[in-house]
C-alpha positions as a Markdown table, in Angstrom:
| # | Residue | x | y | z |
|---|---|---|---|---|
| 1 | Unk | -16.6 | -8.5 | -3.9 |
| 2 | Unk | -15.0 | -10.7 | -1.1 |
| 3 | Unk | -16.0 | -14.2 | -1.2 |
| 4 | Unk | -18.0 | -16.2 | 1.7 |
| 5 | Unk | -18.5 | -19.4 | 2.7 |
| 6 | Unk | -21.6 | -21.2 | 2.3 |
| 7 | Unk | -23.5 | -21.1 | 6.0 |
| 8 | Unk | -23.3 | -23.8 | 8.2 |
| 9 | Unk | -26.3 | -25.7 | 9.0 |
| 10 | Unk | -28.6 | -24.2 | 12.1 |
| 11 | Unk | -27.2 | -25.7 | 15.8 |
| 12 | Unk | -30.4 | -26.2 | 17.6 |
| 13 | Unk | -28.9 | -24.0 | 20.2 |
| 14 | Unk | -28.9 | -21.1 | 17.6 |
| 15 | Unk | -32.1 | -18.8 | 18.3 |
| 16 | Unk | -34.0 | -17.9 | 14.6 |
| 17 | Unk | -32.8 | -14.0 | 15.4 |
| 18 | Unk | -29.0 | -15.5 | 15.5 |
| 19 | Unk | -29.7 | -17.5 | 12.0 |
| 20 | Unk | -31.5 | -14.4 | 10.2 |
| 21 | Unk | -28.4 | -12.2 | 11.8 |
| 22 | Unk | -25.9 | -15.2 | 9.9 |
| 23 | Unk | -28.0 | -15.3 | 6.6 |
| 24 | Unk | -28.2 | -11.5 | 6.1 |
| 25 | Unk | -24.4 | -11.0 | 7.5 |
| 26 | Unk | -23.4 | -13.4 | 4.5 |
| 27 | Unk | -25.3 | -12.0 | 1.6 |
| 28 | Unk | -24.5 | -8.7 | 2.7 |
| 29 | Unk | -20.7 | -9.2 | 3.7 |
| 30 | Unk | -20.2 | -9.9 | 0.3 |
| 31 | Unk | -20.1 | -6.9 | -0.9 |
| 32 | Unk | -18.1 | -5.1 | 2.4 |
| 33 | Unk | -14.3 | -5.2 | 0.2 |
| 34 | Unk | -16.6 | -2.3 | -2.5 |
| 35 | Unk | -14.7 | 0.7 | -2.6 |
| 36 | Unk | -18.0 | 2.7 | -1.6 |
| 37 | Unk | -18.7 | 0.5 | 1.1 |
| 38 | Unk | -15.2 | 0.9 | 2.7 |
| 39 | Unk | -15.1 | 4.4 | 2.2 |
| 40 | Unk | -18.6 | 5.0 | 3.7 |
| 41 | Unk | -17.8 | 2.4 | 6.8 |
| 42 | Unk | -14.8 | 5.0 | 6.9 |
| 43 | Unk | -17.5 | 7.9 | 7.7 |
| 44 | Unk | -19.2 | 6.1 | 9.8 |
| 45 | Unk | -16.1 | 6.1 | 12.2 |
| 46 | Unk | -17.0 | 9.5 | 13.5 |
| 47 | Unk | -19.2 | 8.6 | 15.7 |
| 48 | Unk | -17.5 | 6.3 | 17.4 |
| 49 | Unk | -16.7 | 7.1 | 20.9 |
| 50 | Unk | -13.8 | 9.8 | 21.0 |
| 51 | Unk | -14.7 | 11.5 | 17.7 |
| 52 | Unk | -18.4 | 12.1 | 19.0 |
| 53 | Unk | -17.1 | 13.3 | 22.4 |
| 54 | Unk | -15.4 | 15.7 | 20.6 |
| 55 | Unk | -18.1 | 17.0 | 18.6 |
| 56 | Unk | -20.3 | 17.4 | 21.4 |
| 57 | Unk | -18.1 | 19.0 | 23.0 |
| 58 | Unk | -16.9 | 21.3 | 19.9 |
| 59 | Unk | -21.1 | 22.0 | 19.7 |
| 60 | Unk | -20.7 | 23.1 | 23.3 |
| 61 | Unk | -18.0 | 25.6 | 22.6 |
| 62 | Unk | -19.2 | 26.9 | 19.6 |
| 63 | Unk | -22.1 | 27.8 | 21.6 |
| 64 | Unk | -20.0 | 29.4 | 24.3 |
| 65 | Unk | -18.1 | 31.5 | 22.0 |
| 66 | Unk | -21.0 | 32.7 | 20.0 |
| 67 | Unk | -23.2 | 33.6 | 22.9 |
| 68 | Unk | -25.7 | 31.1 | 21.4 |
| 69 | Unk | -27.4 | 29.3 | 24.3 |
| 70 | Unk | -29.6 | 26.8 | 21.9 |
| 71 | Unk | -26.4 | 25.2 | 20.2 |
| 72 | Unk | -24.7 | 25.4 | 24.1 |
| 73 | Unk | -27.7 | 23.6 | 25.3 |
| 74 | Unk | -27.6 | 21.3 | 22.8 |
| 75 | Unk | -24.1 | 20.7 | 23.1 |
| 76 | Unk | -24.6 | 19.7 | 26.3 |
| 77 | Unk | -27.5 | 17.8 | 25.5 |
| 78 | Unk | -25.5 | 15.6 | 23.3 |
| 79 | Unk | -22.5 | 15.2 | 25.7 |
| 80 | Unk | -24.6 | 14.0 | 28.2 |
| 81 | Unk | -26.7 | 11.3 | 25.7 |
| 82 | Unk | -23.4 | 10.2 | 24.4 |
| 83 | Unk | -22.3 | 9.0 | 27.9 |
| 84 | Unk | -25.2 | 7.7 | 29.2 |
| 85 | Unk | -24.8 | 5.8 | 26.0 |
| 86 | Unk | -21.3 | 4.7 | 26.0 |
| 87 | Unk | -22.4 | 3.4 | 30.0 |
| 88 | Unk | -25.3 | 1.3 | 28.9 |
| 89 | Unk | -23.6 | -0.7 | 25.7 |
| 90 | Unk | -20.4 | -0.7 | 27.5 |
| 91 | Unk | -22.3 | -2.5 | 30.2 |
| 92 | Unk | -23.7 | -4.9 | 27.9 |
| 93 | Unk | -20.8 | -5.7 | 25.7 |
| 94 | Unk | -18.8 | -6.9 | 28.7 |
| 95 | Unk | -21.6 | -9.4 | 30.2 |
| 96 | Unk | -21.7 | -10.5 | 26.2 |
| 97 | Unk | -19.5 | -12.3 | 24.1 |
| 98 | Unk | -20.8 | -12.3 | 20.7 |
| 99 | Unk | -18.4 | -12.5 | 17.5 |
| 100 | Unk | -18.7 | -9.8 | 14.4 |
| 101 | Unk | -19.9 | -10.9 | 11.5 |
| 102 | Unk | -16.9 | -10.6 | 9.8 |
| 103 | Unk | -15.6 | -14.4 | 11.6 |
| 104 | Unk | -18.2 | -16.2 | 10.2 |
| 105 | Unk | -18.8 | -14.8 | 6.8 |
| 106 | Unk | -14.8 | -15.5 | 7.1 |
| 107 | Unk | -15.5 | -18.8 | 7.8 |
| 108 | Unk | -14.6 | -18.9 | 11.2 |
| 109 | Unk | -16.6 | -19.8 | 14.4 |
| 110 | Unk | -19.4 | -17.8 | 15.6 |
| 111 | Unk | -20.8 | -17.7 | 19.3 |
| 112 | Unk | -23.0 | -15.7 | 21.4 |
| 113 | Unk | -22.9 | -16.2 | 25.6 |
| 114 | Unk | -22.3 | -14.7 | 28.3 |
| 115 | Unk | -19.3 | -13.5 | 29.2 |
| 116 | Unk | -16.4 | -10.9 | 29.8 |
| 117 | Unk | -14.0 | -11.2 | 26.8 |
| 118 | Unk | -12.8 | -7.0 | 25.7 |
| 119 | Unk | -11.5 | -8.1 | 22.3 |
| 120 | Unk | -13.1 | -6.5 | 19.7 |
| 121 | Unk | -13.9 | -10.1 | 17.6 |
| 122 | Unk | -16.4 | -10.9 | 20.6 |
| 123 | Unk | -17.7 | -7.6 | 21.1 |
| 124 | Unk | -20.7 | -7.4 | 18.3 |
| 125 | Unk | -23.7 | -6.8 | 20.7 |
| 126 | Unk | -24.7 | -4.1 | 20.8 |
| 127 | Unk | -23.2 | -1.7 | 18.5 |
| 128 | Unk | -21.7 | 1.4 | 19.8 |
| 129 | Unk | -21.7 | 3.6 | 16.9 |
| 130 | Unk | -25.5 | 3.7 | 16.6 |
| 131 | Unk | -26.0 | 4.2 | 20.3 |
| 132 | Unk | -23.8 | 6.8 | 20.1 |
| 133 | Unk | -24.9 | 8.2 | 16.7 |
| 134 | Unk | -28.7 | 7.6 | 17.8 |
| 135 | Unk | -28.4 | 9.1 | 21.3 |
| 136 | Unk | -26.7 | 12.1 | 20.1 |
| 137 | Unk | -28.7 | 12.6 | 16.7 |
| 138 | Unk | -32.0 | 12.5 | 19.1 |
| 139 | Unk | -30.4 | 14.8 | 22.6 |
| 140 | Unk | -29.8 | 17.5 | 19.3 |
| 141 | Unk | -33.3 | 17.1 | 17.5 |
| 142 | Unk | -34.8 | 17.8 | 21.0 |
| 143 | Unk | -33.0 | 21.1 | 21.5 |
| 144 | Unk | -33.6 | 21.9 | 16.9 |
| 145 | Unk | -36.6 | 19.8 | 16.5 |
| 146 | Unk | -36.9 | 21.4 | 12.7 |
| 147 | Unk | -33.6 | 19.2 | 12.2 |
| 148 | Unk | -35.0 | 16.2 | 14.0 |
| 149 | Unk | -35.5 | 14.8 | 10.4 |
| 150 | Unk | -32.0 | 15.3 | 8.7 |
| 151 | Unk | -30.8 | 13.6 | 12.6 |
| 152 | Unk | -32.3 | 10.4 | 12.4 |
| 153 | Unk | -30.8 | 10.2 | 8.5 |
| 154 | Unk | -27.3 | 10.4 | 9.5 |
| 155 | Unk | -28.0 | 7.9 | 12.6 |
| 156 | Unk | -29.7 | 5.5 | 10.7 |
| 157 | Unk | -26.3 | 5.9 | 8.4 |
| 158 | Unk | -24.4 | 5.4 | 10.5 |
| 159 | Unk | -26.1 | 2.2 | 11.6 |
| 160 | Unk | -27.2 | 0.8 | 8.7 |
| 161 | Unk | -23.5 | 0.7 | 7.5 |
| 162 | Unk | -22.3 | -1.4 | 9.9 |
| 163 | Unk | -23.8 | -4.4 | 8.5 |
| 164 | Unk | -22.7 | -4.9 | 5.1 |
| 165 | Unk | -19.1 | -3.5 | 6.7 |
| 166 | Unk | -19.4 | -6.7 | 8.6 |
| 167 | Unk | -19.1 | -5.0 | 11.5 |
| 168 | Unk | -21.9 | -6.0 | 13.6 |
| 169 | Unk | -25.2 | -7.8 | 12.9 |
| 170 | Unk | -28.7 | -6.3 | 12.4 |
| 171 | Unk | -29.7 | -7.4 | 16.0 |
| 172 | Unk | -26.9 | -5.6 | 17.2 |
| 173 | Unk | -27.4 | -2.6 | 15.0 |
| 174 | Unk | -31.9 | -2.6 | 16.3 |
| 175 | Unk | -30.0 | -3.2 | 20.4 |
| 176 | Unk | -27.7 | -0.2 | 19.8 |
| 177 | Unk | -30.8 | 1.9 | 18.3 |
| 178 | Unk | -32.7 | 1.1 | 21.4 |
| 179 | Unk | -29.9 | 2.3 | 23.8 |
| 180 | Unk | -29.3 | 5.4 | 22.1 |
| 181 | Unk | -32.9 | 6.5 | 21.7 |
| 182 | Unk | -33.2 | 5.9 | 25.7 |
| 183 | Unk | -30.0 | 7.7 | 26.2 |
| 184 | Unk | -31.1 | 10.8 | 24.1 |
| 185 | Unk | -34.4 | 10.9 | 25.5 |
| 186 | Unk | -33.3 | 10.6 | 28.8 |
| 187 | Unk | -30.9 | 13.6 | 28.5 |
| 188 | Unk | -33.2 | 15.3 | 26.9 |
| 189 | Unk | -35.7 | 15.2 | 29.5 |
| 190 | Unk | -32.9 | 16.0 | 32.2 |
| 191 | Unk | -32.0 | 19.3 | 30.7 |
| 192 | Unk | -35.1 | 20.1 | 30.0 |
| 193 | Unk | -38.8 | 18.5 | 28.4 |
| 194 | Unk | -37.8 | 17.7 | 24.4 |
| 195 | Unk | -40.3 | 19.2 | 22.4 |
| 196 | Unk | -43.4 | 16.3 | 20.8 |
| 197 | Unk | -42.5 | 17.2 | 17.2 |
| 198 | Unk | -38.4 | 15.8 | 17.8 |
| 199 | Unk | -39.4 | 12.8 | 20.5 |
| 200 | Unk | -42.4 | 11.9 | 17.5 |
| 201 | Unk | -40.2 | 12.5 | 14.6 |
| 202 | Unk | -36.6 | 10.8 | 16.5 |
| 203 | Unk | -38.6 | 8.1 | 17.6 |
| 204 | Unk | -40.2 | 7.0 | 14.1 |
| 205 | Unk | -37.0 | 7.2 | 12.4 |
| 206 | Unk | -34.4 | 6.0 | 14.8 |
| 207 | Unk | -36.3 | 3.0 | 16.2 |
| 208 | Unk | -36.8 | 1.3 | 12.8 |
């Protein structure tokens, strides 16, 4: 396991959802050099931006080519939530400047404000990969709401991951959750009204 420093005392600028991000970023940091850990943060890499593009758009042409309009509908259904997604945290992350986890549990400095920095160090809020992973995870449970279940698992993965990787923060993780369900939803709802049973069962699971 890597080893951390002991946490700072609390700035009275620091809000208590920054110190429980800090606390839990530490005890679970510690174990982000485990073999399993690296190789499942490893996983989780698929849905980041260009990798989940390209399975949207692989589910599209599958579709296509198989004369299958569900899995072309949901294709598209999933391209769509991915970009609405990649739009709203995009938006976000360059109005905040908020360091990964990995700086302090290094021992470094750790700030959130406002601001414009695009290095990746200052760009933990929100997290992308579970916008992306949510948004897509619920635009496909709307179009195979029988899979809506086995969805949300991977998507809460892919989030849940992130933390112990030191890659972002839980608050970023619950922000990133939050813009993909909107995303998904909202794509859904576009291309057509997502059945009750995947915007109950996405919305249960995803937004925990």
């Amino acid at each position: 396991m890597a080893r951390t420093r002991k946490l700072p005392t609390k700035p009275t600028s620091r809000t208590a959802i920054e110190q429980a991000d800090l606390v839990t970023a530490h005890k679970a940091g510690q174990w982000r050099d485990h073999p399993i850990i690296k190789r499942l943060g490893t996983l989780s890499e698929l849905a980041d931006q260009p990798q989940l593009y390209a399975i949207c758009a692989s589910t599209v042409a599958i579709g296509v080519l198989r004369g299958n309009g569900r899995l072309a509908r949901a294709g598209l259904r999933m391209l769509a939530a991915e970009w609405l997604a990649t739009k709203a945290k995009s938006f976000i992350k360059h109005r905040v400047d908020r360091s990964r986890p990995h700086v302090p549990v290094n021992g470094g400095h750790y700030r959130m404000q406002t601001g414009h920095s695009h290095e990746s160090a200052l760009n933990s809020f929100p997290s992308g990969h579970t916008a992306g992973a949510v948004a897509v995870a619920r635009a496909y449970a709307s179009e195979y709401p029988e899979h809506a279940g086995r969805a949300a698992a991977i998507a809460i993965f892919v989030g849940a991951i992130q933390i112990p990787r030191c890659a972002h923060f839980v608050s970023d993780v619950g922000a990133g959750a939050a813009i993909g369900l909107a995303a998904g939803s909202l794509a859904a709802k576009k291309t057509g009204q997502p059945t009750d049973e995947a915007s109950a069962q996405m919305g249960s699971r995803s937004g925990r």
